[in-house]
N, CA, C and O atoms as a MOPAC input file, in Angstrom:
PM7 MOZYME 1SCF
protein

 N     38.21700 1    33.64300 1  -109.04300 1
 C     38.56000 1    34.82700 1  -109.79900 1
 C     38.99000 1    35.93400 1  -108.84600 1
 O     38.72000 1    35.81500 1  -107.65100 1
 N     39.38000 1    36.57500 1  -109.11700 1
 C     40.21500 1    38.00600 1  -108.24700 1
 C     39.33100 1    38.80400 1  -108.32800 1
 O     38.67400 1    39.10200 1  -109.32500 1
 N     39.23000 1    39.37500 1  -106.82400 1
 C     38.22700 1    40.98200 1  -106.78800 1
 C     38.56500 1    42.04200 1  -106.93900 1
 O     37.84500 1    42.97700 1  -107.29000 1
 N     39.85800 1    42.08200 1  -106.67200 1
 C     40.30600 1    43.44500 1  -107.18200 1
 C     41.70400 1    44.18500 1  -107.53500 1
 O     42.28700 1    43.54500 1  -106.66000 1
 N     42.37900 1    44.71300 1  -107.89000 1
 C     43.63200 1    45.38500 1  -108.42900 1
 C     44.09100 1    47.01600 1  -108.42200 1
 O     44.17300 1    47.84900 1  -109.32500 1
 N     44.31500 1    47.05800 1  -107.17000 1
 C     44.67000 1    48.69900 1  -107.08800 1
 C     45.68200 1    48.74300 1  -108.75900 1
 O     46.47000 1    47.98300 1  -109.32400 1
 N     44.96000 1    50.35000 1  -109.08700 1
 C     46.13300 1    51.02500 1  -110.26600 1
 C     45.90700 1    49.90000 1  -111.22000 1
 O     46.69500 1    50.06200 1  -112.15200 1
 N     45.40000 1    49.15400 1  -111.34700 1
 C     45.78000 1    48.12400 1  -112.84800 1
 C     44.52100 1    47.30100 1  -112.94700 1
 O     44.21300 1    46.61300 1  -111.97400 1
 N     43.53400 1    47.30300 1  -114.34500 1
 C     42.82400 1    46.81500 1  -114.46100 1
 C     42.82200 1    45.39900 1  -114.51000 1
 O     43.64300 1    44.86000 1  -115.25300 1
 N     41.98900 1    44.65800 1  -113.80300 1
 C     42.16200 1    42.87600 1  -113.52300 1
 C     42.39200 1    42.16600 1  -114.83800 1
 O     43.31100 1    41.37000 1  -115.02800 1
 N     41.40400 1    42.54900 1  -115.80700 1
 C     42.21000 1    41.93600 1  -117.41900 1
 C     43.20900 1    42.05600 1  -117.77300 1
 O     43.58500 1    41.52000 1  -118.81600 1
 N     43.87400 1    42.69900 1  -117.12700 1
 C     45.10000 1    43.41000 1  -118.06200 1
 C     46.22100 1    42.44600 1  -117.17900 1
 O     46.98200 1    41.67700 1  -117.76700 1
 N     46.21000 1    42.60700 1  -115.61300 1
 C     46.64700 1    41.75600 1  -114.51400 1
 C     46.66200 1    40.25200 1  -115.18200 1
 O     47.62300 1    39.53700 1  -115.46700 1
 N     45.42500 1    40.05900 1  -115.30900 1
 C     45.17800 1    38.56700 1  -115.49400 1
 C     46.21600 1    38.22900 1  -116.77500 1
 O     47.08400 1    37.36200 1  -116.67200 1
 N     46.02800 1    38.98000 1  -117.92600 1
 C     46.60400 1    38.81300 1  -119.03900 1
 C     48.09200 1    38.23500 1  -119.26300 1
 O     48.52500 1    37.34700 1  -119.99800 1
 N     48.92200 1    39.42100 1  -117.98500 1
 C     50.22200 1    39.65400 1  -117.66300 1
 C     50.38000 1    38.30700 1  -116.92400 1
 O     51.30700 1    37.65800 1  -117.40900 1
 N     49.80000 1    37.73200 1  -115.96800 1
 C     50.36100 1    36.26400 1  -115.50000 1
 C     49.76600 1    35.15100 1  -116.49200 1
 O     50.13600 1    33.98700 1  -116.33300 1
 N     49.04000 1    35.40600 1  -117.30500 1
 C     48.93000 1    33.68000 1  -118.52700 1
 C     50.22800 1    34.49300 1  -119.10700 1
 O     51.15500 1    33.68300 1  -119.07400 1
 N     50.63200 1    35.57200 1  -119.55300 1
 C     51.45100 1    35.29700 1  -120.54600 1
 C     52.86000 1    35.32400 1  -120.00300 1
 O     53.76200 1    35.00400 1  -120.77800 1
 N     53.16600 1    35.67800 1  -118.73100 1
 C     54.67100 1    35.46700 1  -118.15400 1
 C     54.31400 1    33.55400 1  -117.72500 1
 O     55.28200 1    32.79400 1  -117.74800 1
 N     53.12500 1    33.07500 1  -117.42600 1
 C     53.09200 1    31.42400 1  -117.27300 1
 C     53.67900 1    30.91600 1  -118.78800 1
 O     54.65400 1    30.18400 1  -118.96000 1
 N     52.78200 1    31.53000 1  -119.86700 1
 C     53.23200 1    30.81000 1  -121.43900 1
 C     54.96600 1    31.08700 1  -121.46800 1
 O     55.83800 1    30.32900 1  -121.89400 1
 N     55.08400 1    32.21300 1  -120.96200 1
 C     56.57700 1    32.19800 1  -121.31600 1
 C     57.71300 1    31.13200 1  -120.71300 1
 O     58.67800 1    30.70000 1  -121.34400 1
 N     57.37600 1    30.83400 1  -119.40200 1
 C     57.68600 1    29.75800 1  -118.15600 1
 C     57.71700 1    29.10400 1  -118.99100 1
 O     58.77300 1    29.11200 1  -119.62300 1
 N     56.63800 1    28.20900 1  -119.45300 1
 C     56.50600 1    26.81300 1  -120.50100 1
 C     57.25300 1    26.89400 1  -121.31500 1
 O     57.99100 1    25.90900 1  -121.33300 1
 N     57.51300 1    27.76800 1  -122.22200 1
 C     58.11100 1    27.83400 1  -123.27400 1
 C     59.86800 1    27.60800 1  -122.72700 1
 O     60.61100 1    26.65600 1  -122.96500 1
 N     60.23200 1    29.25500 1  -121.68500 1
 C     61.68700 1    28.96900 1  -121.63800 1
 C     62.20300 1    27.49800 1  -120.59000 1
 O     63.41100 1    27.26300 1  -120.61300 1
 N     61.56900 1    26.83300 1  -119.97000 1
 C     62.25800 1    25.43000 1  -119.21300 1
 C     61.77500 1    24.53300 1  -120.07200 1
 O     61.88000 1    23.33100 1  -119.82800 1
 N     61.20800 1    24.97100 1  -121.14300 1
 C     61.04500 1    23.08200 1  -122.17900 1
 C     62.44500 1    22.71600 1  -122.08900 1
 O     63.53400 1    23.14300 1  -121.70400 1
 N     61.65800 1    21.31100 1  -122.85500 1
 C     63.50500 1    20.57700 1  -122.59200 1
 C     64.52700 1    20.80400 1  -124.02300 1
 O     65.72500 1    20.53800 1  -124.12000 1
 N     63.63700 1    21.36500 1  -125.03100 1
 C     64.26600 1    22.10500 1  -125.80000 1
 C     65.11400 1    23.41100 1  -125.95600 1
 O     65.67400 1    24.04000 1  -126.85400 1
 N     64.94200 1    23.47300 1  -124.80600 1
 C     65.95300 1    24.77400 1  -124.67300 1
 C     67.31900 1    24.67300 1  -123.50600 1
 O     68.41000 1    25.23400 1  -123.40500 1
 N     66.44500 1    23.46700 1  -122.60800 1
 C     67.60400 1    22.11800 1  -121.90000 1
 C     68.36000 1    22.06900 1  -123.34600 1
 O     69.11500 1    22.95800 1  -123.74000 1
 N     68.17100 1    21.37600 1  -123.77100 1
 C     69.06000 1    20.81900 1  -124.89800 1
 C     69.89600 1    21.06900 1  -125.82000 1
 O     70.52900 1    20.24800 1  -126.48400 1
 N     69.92900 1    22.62300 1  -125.90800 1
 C     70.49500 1    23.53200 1  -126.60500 1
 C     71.14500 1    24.73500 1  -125.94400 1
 O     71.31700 1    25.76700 1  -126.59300 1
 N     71.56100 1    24.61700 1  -124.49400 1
 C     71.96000 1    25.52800 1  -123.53400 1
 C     72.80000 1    26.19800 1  -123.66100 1
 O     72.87900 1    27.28900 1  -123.09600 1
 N     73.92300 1    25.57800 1  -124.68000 1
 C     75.11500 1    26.14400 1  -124.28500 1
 C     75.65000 1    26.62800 1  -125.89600 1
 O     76.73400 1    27.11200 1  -126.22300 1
 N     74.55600 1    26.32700 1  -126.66000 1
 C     74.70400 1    26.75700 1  -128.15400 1
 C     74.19400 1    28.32400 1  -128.41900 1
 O     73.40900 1    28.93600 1  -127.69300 1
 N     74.76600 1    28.77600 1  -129.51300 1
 C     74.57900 1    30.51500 1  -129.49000 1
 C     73.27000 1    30.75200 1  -129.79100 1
 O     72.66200 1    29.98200 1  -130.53400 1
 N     72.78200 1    31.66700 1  -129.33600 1
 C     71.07800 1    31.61900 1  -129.30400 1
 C     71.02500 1    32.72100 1  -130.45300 1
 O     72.03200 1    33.28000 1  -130.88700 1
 N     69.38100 1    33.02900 1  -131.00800 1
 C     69.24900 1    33.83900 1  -132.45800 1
 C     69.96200 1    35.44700 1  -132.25100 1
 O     70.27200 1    36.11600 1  -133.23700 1
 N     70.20100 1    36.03100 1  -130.58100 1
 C     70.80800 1    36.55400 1  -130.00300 1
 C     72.62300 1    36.68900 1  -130.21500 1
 O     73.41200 1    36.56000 1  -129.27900 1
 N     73.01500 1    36.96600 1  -131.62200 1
 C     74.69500 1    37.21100 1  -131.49100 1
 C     75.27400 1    37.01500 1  -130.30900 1
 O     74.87500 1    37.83400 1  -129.48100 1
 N     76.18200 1    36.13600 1  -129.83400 1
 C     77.31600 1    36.84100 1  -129.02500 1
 C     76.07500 1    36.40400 1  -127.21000 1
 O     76.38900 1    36.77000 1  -126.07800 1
 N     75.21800 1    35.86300 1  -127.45100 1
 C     74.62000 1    35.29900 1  -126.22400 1
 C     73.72800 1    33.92600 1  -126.50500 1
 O     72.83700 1    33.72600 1  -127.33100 1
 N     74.38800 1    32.94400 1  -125.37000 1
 C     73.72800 1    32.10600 1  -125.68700 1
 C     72.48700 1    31.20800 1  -125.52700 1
 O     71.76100 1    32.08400 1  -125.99500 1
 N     71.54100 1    30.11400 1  -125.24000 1
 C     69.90800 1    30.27400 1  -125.56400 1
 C     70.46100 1    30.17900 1  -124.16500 1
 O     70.40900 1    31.35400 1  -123.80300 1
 N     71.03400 1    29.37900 1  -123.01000 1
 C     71.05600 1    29.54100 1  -121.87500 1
 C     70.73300 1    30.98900 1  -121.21000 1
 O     70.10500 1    31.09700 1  -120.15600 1
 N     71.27800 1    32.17400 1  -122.01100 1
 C     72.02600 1    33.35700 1  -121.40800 1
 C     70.16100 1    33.92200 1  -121.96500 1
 O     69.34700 1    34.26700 1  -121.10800 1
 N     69.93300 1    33.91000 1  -122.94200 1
 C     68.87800 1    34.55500 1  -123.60700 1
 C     67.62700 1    33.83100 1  -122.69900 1
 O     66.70800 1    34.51500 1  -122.24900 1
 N     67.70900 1    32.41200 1  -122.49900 1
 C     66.56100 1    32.17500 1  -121.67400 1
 C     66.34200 1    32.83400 1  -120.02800 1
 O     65.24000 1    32.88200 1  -119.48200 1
 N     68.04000 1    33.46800 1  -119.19600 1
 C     67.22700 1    33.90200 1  -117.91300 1
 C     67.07700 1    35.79900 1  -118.46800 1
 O     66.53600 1    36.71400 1  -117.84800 1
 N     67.56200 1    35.82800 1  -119.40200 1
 C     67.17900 1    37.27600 1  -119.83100 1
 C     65.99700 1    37.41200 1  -119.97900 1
 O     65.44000 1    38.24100 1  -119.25900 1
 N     65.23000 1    36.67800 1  -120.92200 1
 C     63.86100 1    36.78100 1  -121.10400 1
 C     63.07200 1    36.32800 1  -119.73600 1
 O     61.99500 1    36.92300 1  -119.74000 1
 N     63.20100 1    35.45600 1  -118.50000 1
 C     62.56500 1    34.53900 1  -117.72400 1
 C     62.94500 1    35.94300 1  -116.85100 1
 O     61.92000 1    36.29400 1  -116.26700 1
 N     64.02700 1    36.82900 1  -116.57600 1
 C     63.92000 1    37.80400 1  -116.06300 1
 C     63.09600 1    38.68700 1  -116.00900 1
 O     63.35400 1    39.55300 1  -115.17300 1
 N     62.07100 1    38.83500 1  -116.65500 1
 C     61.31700 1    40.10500 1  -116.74700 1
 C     59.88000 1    39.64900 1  -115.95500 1
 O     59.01600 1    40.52100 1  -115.85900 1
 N     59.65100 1    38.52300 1  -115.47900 1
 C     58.45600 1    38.43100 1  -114.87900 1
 C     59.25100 1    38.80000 1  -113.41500 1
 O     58.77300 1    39.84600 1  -112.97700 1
 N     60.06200 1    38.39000 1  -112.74000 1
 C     60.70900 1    38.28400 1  -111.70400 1
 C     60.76800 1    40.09100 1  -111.57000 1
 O     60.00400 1    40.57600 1  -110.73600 1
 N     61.50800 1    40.88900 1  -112.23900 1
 C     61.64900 1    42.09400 1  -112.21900 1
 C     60.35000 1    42.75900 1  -112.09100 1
 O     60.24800 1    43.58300 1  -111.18200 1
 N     59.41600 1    42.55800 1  -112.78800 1
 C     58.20800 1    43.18100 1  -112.91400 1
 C     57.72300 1    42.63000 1  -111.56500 1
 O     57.99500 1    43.58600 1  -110.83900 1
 N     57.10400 1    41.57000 1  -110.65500 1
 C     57.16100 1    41.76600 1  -109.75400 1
 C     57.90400 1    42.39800 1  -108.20100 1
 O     57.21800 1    42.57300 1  -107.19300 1
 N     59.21900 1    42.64900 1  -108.24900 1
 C     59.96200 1    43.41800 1  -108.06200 1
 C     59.44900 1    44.60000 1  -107.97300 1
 O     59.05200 1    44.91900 1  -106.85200 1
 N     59.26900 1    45.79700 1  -109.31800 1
 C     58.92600 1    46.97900 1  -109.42500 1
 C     57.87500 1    46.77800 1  -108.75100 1
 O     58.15600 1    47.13900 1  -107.60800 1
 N     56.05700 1    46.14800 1  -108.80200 1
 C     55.06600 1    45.80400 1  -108.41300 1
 C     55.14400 1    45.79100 1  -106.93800 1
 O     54.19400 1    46.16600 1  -106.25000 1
 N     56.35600 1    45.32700 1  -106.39400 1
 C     55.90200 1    45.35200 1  -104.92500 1
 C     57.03200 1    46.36200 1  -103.91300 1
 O     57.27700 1    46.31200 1  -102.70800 1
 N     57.40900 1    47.00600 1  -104.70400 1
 C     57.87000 1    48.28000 1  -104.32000 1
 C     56.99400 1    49.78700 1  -104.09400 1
 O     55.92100 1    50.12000 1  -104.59500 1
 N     57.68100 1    50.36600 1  -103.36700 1
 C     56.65100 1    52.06700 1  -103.11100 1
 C     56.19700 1    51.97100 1  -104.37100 1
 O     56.80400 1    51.34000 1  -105.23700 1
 N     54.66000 1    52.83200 1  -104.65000 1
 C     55.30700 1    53.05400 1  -105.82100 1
 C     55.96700 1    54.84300 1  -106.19700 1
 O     56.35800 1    55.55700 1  -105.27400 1
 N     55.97600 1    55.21100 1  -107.33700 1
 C     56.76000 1    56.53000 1  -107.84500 1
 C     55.80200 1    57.53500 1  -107.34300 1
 O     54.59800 1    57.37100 1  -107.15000 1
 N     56.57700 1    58.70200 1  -107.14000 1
 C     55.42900 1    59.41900 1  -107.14300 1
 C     55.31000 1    60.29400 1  -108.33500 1
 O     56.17800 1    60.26600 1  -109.20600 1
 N     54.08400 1    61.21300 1  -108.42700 1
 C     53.61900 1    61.58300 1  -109.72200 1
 C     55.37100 1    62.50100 1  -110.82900 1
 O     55.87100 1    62.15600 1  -111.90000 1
 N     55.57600 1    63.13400 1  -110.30700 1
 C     56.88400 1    63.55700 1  -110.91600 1
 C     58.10000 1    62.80700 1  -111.26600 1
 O     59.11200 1    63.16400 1  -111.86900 1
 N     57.76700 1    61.69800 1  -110.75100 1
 C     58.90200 1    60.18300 1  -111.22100 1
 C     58.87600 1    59.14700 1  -112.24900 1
 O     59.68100 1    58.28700 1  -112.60800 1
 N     57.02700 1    59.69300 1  -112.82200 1
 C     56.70800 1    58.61800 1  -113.70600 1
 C     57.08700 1    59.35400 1  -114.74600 1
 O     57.10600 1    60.58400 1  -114.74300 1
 N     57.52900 1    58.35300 1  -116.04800 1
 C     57.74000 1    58.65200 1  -117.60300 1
 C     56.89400 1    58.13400 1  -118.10200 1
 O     56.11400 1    57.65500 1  -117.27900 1
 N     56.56300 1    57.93200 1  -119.35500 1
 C     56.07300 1    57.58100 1  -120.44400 1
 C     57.11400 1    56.15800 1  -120.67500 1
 O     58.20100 1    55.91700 1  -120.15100 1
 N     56.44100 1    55.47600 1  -121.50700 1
 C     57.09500 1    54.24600 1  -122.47600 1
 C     58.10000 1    54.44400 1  -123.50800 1
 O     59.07600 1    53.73300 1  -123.75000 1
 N     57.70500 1    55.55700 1  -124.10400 1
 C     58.53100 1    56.38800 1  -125.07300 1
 C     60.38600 1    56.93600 1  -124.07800 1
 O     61.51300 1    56.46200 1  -123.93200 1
 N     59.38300 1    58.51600 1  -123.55100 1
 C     60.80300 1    58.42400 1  -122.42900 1
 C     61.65700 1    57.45900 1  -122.06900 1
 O     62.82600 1    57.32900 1  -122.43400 1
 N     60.97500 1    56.72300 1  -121.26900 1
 C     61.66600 1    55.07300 1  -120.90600 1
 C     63.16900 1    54.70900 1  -121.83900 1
 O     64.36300 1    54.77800 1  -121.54600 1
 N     62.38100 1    54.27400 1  -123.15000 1
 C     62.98000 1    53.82700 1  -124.25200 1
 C     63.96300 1    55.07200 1  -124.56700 1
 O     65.13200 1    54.83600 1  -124.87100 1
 N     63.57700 1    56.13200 1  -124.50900 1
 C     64.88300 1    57.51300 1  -125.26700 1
 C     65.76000 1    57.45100 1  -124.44700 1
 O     66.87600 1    57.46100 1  -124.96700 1
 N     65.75300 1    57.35000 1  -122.66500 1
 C     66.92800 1    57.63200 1  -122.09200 1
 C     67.47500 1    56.01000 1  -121.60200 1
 O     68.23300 1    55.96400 1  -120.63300 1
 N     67.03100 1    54.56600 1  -122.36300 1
 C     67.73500 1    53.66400 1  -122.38000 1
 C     69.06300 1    53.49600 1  -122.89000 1
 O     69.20400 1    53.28800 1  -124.09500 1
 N     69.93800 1    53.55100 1  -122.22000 1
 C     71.50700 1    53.44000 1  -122.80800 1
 C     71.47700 1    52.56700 1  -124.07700 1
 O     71.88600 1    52.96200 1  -125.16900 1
 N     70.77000 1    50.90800 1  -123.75700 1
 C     70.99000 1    49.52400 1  -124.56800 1
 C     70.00600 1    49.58000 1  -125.58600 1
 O     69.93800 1    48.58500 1  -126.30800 1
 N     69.08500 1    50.68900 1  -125.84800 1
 C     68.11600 1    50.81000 1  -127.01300 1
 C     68.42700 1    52.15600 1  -127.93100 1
 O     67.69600 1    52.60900 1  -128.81100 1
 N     69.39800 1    52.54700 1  -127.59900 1
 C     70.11900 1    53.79600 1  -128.44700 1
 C     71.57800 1    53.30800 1  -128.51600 1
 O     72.19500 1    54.37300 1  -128.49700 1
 N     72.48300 1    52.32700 1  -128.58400 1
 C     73.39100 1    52.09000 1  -128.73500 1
 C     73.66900 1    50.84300 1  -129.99400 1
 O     72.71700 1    50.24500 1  -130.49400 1
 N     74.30200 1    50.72400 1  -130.17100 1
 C     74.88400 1    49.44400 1  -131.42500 1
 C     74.72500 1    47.82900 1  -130.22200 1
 O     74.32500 1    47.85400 1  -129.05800 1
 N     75.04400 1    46.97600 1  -130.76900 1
 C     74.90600 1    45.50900 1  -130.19800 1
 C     76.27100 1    45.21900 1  -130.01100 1
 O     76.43900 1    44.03500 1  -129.71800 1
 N     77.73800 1    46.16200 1  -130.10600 1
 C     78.95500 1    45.88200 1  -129.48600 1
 C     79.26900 1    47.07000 1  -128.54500 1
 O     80.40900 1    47.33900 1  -128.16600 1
 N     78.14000 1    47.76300 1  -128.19800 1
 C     78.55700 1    48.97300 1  -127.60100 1
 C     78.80300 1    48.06400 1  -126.01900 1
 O     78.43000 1    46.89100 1  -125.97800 1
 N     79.43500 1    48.70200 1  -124.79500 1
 C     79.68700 1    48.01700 1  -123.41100 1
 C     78.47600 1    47.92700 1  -123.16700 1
 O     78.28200 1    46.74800 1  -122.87100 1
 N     77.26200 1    48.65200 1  -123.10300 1
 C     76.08700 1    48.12800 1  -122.55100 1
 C     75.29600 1    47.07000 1  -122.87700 1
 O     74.44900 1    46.60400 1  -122.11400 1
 N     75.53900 1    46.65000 1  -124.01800 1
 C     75.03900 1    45.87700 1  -124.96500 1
 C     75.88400 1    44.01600 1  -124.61900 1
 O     75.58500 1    42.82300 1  -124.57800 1
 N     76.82500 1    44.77600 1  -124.48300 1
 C     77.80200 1    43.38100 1  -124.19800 1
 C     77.94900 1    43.49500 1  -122.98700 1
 O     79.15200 1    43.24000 1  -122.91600 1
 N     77.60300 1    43.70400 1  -121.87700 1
 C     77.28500 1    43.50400 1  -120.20200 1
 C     76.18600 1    42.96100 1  -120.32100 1
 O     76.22100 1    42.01700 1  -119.53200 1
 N     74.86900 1    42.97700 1  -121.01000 1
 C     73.70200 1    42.64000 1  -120.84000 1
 C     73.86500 1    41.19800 1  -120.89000 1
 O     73.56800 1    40.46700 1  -119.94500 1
 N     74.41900 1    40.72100 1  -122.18900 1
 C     74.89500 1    39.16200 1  -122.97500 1
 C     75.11700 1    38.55400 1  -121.89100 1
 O     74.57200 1    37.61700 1  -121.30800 1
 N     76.55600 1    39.63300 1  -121.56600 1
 C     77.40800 1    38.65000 1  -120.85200 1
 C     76.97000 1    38.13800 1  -119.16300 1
 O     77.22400 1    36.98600 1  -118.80800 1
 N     76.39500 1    38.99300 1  -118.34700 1
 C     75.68000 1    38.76600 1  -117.42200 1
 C     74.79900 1    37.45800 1  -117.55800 1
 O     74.80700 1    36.34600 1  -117.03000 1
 N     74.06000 1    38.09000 1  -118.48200 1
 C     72.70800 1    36.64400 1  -118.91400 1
 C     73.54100 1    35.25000 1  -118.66300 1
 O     73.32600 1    34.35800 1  -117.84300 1
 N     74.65400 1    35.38800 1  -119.74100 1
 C     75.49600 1    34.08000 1  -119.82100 1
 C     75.89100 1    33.51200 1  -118.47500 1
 O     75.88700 1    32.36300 1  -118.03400 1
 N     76.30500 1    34.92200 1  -117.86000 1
 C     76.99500 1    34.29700 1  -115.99800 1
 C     75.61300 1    33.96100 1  -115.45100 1
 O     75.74500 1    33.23700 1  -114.46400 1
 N     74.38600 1    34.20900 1  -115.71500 1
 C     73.08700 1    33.43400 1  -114.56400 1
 C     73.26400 1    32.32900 1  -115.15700 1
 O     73.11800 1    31.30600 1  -114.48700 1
 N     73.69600 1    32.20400 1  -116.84200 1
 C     72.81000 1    30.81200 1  -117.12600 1
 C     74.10000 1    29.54300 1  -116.64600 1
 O     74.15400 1    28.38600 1  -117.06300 1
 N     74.90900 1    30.12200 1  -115.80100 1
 C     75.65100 1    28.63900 1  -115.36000 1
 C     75.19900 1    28.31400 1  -114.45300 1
 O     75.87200 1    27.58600 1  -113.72400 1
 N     74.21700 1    28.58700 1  -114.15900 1
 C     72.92400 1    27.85200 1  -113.03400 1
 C     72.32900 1    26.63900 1  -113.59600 1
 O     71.70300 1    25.80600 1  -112.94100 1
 N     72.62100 1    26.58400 1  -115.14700 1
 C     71.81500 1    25.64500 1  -115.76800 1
 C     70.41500 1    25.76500 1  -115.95700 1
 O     69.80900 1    26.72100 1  -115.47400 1
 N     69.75300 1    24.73700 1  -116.72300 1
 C     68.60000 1    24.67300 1  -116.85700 1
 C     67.76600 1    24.57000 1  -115.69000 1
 O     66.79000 1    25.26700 1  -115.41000 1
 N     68.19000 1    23.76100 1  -115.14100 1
 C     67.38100 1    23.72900 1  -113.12700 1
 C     67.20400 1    24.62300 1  -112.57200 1
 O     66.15500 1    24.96600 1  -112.02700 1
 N     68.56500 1    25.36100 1  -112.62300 1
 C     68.45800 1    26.42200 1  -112.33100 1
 C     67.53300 1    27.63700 1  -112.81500 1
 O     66.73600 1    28.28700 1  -112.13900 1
 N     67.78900 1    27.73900 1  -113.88800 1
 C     66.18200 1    28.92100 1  -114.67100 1
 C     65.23300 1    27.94600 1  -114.23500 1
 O     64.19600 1    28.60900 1  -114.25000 1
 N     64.85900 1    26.57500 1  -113.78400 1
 C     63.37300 1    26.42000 1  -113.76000 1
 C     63.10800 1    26.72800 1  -112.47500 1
 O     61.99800 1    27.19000 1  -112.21000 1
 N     64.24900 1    26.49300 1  -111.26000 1
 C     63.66300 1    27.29500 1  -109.83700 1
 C     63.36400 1    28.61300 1  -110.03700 1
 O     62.51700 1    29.07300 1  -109.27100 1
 N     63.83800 1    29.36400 1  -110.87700 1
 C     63.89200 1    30.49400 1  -110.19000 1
 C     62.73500 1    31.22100 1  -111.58300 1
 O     62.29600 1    32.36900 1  -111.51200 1
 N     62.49200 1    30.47700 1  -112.49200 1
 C     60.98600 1    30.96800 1  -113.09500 1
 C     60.08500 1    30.40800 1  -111.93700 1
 O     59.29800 1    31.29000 1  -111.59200 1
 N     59.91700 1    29.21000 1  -111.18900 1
 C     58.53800 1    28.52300 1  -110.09200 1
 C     58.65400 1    29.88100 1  -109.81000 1
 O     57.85000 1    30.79100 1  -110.00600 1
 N     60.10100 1    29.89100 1  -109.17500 1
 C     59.67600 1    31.10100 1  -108.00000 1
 C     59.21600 1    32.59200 1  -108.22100 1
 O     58.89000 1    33.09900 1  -107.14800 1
 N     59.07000 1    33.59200 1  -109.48300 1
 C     58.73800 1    34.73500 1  -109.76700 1
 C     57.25500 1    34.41500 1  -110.00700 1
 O     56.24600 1    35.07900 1  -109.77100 1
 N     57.46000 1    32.93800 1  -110.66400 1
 C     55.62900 1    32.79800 1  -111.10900 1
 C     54.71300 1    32.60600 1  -110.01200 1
 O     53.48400 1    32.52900 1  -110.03700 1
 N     55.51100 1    32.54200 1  -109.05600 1
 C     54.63600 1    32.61600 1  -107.26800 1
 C     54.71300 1    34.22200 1  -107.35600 1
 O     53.71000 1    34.80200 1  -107.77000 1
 N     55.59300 1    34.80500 1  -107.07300 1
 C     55.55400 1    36.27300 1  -106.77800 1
 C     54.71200 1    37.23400 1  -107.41000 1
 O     53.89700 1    38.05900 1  -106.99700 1
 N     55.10800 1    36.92200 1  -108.44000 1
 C     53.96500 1    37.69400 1  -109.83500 1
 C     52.64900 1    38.32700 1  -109.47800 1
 O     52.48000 1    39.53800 1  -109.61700 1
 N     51.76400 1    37.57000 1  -109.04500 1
 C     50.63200 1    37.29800 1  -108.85100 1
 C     50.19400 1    37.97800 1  -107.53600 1
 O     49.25600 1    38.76100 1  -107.38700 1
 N     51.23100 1    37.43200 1  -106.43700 1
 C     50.56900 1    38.55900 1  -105.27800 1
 C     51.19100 1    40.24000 1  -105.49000 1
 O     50.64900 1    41.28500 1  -105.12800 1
 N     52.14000 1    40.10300 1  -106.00300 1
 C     52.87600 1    41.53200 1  -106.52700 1
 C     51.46800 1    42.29900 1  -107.08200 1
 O     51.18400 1    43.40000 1  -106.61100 1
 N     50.60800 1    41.67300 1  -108.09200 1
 C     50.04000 1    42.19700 1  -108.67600 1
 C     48.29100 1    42.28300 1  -108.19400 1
 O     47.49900 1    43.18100 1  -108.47700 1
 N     47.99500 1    40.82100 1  -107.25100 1
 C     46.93200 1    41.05200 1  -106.82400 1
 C     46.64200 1    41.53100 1  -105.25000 1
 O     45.49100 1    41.75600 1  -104.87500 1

């Protein structure tokens, strides 16, 4: 078990790597192999493009995690966050909206192999990022 977690309570830590692992499982099943290149519940992106979008956010979050961190006048709120997001105040054909898709789509010609190296590899990072 882990002794300790500067800034972030260990349950909460712990919580955040079972559920970026459940997500791992979920996005390299072979069901989502199998359906790669078909349009995902995502308009206009497909499950390939939608699976390193979503498999992105453990990778990123360790990222932020093992960076300086902010200092007190740099942090926002969740709310803030969300108000001055371009892609959460815009329509789903606005350019930000359709860079997001379309990006996703350009990782996912890595293929499925590809999202499964590179989920191993954040789901290594994750963890010391955070412990």
């Amino acid at each position: 078990m882990l002794d300790s977690l500067p800034g972030v309570g260990l349950p909460i830590a712990e919580a955040f790597v079972t559920s970026a692992r459940t997500a791992a499982g979920l996005l390299t099943s072979g069901a989502v192999g199998e359906r790669w290149g078909a349009e995902s519940a995502c308009a206009g992106m497909t499950v390939g493009g939608l699976a390193f979008h979503l498999a992105a956010q453990a990778g990123r979050s360790a990222e932020i995690l093992s960076s300086p961190p902010a200092g007190p006048g740099d942090l926002i709120s969740v709310e803030e966050h969300y108000r001055r997001a371009a892609w959460a105040n815009t329509g789903p054909d606005e350019e930000v909206n359709v860079t997001i898709r379309t990006s996703a789509d350009d990782e996912a010609a890595a293929g499925h192999e590809g999202l499964c190296a590179k989920v191993a590899a954040d789901l290594e990072a994750l963890p010391v990022a955070l412990f």
